[in-house]
FIKOLTI-832472 format. One record per atom (N, C-alpha, C, O): residue number from 1; residue in three letters; atom name; x, y, z. Coordinates in pm, whole numbers, plus 50000, padded with zeros to 5 digits. Layout:
FIKOLTI-832472
+-----+------+------+-------+-------+-------+
:  nr : rest : atom :    px :    py :    pz :
+-----+------+------+-------+-------+-------+
: NUM :  ALA :   CA :     X :     Y :     Z :
...
+-----+------+------+-------+-------+-------+
END
This chain:
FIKOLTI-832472
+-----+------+------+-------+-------+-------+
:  nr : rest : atom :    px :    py :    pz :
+-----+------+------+-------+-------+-------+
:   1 :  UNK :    N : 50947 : 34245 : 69545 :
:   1 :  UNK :   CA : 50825 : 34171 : 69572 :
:   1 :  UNK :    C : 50780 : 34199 : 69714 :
:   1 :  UNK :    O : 50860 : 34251 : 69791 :
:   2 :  UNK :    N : 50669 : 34170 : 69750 :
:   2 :  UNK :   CA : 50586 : 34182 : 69873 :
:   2 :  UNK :    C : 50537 : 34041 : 69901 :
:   2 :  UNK :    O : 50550 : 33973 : 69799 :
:   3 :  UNK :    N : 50478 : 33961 : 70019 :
:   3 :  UNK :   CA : 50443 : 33906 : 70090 :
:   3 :  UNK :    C : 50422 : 33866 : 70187 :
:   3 :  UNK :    O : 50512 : 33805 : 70244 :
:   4 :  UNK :    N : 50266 : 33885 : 70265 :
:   4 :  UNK :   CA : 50246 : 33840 : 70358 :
:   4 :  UNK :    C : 50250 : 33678 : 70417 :
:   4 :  UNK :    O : 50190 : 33590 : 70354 :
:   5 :  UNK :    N : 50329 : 33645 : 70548 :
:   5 :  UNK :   CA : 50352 : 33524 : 70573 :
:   5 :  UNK :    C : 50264 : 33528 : 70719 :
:   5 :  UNK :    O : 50283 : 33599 : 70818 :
:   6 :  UNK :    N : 50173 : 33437 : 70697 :
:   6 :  UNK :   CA : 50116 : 33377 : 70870 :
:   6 :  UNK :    C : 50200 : 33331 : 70930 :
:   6 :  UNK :    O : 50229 : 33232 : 70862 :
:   7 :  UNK :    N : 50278 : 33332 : 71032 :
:   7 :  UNK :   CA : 50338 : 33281 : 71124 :
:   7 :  UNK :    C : 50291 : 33237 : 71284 :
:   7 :  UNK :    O : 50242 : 33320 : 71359 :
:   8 :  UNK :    N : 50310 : 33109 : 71320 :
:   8 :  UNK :   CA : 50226 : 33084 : 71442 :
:   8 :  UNK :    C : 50378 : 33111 : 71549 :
:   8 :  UNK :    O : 50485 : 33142 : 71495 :
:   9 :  UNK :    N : 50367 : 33097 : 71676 :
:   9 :  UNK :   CA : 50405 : 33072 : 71759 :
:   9 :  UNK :    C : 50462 : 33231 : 71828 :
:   9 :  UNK :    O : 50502 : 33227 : 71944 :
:  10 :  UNK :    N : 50463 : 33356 : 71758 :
:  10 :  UNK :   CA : 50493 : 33473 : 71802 :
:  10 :  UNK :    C : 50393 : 33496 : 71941 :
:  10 :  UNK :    O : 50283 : 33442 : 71955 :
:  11 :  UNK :    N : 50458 : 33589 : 72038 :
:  11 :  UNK :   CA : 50363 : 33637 : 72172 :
:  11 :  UNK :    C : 50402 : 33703 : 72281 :
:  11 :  UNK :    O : 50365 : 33710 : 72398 :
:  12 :  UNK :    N : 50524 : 33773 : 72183 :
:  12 :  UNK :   CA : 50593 : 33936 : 72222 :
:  12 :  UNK :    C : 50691 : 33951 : 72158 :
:  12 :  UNK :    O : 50743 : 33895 : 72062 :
:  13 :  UNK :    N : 50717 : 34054 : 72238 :
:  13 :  UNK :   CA : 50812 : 34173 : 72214 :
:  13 :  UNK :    C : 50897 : 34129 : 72124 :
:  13 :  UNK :    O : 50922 : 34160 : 72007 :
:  14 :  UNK :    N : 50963 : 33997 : 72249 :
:  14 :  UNK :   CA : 51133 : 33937 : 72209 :
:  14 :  UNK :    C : 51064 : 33862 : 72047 :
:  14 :  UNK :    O : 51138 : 33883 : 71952 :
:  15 :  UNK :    N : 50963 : 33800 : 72022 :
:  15 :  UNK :   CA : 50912 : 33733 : 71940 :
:  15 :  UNK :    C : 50914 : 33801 : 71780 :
:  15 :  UNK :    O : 50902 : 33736 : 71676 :
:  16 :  UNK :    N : 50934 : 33952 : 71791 :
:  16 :  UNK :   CA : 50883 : 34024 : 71711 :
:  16 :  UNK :    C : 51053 : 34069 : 71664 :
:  16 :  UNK :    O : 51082 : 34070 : 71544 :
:  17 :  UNK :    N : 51141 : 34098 : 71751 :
:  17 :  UNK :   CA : 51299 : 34108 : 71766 :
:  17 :  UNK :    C : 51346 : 34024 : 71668 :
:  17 :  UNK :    O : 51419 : 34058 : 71575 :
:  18 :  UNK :    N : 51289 : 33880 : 71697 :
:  18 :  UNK :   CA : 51350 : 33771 : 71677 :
:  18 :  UNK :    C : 51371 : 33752 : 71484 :
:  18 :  UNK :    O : 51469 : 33730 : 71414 :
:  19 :  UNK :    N : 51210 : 33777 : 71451 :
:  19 :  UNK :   CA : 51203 : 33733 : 71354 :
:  19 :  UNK :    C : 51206 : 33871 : 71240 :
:  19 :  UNK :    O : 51209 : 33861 : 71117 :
:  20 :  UNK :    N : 51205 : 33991 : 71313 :
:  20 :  UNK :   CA : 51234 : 34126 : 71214 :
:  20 :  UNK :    C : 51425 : 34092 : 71187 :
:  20 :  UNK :    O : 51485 : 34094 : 71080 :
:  21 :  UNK :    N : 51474 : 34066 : 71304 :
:  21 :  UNK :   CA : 51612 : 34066 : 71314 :
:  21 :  UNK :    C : 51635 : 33995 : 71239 :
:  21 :  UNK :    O : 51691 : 34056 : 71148 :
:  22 :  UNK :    N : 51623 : 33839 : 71203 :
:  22 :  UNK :   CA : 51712 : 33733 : 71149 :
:  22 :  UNK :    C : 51629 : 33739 : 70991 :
:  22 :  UNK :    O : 51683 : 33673 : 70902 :
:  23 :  UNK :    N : 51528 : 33798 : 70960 :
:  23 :  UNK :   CA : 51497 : 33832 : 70843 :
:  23 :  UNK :    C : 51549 : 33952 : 70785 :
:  23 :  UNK :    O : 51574 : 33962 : 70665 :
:  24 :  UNK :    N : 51564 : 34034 : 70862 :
:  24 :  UNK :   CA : 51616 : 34173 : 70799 :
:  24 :  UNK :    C : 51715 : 34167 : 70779 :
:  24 :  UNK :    O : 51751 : 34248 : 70693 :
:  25 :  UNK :    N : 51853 : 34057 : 70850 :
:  25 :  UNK :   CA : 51962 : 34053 : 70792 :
:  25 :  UNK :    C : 51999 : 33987 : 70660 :
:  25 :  UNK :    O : 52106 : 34001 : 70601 :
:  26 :  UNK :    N : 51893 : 33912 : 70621 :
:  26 :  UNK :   CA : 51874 : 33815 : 70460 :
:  26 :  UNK :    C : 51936 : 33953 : 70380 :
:  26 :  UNK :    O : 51909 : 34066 : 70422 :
:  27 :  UNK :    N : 52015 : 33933 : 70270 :
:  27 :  UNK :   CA : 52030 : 34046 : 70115 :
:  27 :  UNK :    C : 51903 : 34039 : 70080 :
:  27 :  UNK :    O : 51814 : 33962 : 70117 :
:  28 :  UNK :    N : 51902 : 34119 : 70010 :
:  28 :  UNK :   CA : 51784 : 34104 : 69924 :
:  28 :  UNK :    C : 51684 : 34165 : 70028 :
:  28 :  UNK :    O : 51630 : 34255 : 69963 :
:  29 :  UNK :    N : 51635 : 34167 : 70141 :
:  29 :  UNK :   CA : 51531 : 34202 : 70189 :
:  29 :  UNK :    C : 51505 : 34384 : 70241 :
:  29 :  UNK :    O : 51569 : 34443 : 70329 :
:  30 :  UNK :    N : 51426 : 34424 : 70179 :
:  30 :  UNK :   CA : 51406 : 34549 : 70180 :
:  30 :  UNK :    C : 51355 : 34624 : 70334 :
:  30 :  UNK :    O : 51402 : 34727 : 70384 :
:  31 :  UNK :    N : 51274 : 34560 : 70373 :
:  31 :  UNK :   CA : 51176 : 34587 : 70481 :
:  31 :  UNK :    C : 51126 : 34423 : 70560 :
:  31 :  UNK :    O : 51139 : 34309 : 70515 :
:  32 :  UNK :    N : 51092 : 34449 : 70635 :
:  32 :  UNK :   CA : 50995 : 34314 : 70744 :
:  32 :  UNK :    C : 50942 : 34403 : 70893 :
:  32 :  UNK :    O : 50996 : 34453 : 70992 :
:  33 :  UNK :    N : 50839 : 34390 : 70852 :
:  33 :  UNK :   CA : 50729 : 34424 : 70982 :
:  33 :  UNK :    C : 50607 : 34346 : 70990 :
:  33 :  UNK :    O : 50520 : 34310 : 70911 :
:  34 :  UNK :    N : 50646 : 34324 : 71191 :
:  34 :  UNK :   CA : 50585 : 34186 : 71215 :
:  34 :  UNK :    C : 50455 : 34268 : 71299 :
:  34 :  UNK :    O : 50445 : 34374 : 71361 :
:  35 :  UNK :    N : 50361 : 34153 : 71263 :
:  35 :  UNK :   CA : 50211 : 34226 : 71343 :
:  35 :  UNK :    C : 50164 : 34141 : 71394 :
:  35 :  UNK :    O : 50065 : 34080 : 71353 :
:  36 :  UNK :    N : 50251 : 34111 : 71536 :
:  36 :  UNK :   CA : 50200 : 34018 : 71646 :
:  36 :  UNK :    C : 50053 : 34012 : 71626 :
:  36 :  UNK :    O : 50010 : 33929 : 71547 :
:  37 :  UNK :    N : 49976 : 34087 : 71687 :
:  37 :  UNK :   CA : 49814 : 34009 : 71730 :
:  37 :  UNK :    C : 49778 : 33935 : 71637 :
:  37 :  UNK :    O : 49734 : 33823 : 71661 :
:  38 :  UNK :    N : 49791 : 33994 : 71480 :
:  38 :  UNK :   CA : 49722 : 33896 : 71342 :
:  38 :  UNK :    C : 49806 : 33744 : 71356 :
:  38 :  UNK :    O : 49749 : 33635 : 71354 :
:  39 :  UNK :    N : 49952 : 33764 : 71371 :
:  39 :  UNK :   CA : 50008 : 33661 : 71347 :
:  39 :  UNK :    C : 50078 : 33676 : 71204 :
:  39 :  UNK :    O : 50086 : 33580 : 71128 :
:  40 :  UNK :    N : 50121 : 33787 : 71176 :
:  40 :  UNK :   CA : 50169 : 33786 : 71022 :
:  40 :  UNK :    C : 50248 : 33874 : 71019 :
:  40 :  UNK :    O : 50231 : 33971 : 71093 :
:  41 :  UNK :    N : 50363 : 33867 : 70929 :
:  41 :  UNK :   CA : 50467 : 33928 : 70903 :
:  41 :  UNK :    C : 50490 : 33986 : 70717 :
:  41 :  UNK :    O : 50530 : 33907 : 70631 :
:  42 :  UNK :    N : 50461 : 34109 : 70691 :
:  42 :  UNK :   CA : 50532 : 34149 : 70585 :
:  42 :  UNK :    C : 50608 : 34187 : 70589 :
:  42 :  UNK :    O : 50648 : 34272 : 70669 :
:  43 :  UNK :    N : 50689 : 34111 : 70451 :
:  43 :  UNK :   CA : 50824 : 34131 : 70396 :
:  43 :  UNK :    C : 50820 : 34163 : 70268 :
:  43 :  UNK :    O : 50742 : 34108 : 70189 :
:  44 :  UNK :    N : 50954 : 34311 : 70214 :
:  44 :  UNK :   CA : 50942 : 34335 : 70113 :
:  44 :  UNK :    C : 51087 : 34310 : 70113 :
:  44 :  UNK :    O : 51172 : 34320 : 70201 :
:  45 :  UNK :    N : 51093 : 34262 : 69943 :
:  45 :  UNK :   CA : 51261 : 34194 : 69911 :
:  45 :  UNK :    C : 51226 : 34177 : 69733 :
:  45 :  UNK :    O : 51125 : 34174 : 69662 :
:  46 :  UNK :    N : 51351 : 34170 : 69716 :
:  46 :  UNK :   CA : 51440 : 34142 : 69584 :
:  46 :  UNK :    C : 51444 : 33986 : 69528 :
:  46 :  UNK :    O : 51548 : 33932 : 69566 :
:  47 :  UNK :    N : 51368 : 33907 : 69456 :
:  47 :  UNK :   CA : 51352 : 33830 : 69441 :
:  47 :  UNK :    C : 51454 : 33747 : 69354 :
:  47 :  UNK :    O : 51437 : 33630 : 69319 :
:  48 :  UNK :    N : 51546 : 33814 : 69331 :
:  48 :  UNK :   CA : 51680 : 33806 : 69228 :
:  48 :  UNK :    C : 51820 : 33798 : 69341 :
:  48 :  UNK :    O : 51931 : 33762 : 69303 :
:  49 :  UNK :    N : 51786 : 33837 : 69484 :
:  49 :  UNK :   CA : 51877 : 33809 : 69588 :
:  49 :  UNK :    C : 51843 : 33711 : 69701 :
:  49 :  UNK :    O : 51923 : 33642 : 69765 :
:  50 :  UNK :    N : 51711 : 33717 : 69715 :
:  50 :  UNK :   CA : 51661 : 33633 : 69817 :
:  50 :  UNK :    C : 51533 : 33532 : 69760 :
:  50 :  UNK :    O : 51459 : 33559 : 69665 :
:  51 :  UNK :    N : 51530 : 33439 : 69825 :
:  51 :  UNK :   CA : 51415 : 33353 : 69799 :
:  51 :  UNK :    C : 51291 : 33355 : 69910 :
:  51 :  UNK :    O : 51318 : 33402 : 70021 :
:  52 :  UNK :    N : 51190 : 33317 : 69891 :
:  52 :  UNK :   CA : 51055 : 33350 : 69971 :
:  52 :  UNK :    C : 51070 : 33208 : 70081 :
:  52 :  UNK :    O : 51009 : 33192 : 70186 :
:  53 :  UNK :    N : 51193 : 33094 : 70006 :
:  53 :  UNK :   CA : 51191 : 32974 : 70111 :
:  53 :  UNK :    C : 51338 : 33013 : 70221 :
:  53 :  UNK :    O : 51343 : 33011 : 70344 :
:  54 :  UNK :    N : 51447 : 33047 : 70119 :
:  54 :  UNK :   CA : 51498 : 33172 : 70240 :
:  54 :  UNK :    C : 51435 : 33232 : 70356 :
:  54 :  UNK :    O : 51455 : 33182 : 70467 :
:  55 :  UNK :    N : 51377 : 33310 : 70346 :
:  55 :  UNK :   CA : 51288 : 33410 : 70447 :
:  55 :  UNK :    C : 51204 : 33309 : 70537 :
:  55 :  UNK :    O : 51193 : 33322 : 70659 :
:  56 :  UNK :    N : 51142 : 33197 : 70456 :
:  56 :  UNK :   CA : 51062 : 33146 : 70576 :
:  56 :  UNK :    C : 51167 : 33062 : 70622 :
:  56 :  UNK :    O : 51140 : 33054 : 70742 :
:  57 :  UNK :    N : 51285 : 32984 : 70599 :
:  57 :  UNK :   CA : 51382 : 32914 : 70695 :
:  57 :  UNK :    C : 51422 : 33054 : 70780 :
:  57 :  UNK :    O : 51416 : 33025 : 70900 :
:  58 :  UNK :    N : 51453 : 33162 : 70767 :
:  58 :  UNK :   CA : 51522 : 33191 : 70860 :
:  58 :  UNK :    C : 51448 : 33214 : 71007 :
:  58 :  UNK :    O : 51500 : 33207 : 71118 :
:  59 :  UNK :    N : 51265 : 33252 : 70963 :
:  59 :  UNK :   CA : 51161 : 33260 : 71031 :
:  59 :  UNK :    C : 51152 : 33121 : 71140 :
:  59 :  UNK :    O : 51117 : 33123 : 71258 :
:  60 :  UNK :    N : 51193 : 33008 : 71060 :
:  60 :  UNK :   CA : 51146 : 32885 : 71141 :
:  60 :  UNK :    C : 51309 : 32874 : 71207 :
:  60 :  UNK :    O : 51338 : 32790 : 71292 :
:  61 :  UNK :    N : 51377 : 32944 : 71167 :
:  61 :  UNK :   CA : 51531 : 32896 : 71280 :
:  61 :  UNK :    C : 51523 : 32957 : 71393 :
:  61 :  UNK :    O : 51602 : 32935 : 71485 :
:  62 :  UNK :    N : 51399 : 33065 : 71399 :
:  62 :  UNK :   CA : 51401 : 33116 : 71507 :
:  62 :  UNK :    C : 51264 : 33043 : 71618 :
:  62 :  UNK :    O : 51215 : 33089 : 71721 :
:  63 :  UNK :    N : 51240 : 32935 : 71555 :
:  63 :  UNK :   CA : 51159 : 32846 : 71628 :
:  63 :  UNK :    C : 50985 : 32903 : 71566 :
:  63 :  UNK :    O : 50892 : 32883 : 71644 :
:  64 :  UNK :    N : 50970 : 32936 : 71501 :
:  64 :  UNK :   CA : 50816 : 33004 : 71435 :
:  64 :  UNK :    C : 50785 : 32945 : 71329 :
:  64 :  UNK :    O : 50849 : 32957 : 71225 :
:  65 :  UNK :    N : 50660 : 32858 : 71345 :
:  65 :  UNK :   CA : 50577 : 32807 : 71227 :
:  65 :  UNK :    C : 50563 : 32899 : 71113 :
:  65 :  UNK :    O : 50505 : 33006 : 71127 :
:  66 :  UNK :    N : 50616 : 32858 : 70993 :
:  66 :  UNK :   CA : 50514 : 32951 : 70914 :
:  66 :  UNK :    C : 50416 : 32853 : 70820 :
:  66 :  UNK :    O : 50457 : 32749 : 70768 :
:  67 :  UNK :    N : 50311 : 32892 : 70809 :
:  67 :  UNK :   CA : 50155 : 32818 : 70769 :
:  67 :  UNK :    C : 50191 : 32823 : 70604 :
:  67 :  UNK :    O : 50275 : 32894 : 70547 :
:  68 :  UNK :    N : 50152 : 32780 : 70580 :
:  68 :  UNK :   CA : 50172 : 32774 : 70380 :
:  68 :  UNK :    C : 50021 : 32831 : 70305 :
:  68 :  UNK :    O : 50010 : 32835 : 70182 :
+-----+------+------+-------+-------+-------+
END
């Protein structure tokens, strides 16, 4: 599966580290690339290993809103 997630509170570098890193280590997740200026992050993953509320807790453990 694919999905784009709005995420607020990103506004660099380390911001972009943060949330490719602790998402890309989820199973199941294929890919995650984050596009600071929009504010949004796609992620591609295995929906049979990971969950889409997975991915956004691990997003918000790193202190980042994600918008619904």
């Amino acid at each position: 599966m694919e999905t784009t997630l709005k995420v607020n509170g990103m506004s660099c570098a380390h911001c972009v580290k943060a949330v490719e890193g602790s998402v890309g280590k989820l199973a199941g997740v294929a890919s995650v690339k984050v596009h600071l200026e929009a504010g949004k992050v796609d992620v591609k993953y295995d929906a049979d290993q990971v969950s889409l509320n997975e991915i956004k807790e691990a997003i918000d453990d790193q202190g980042y809103e994600v918008e619904e």
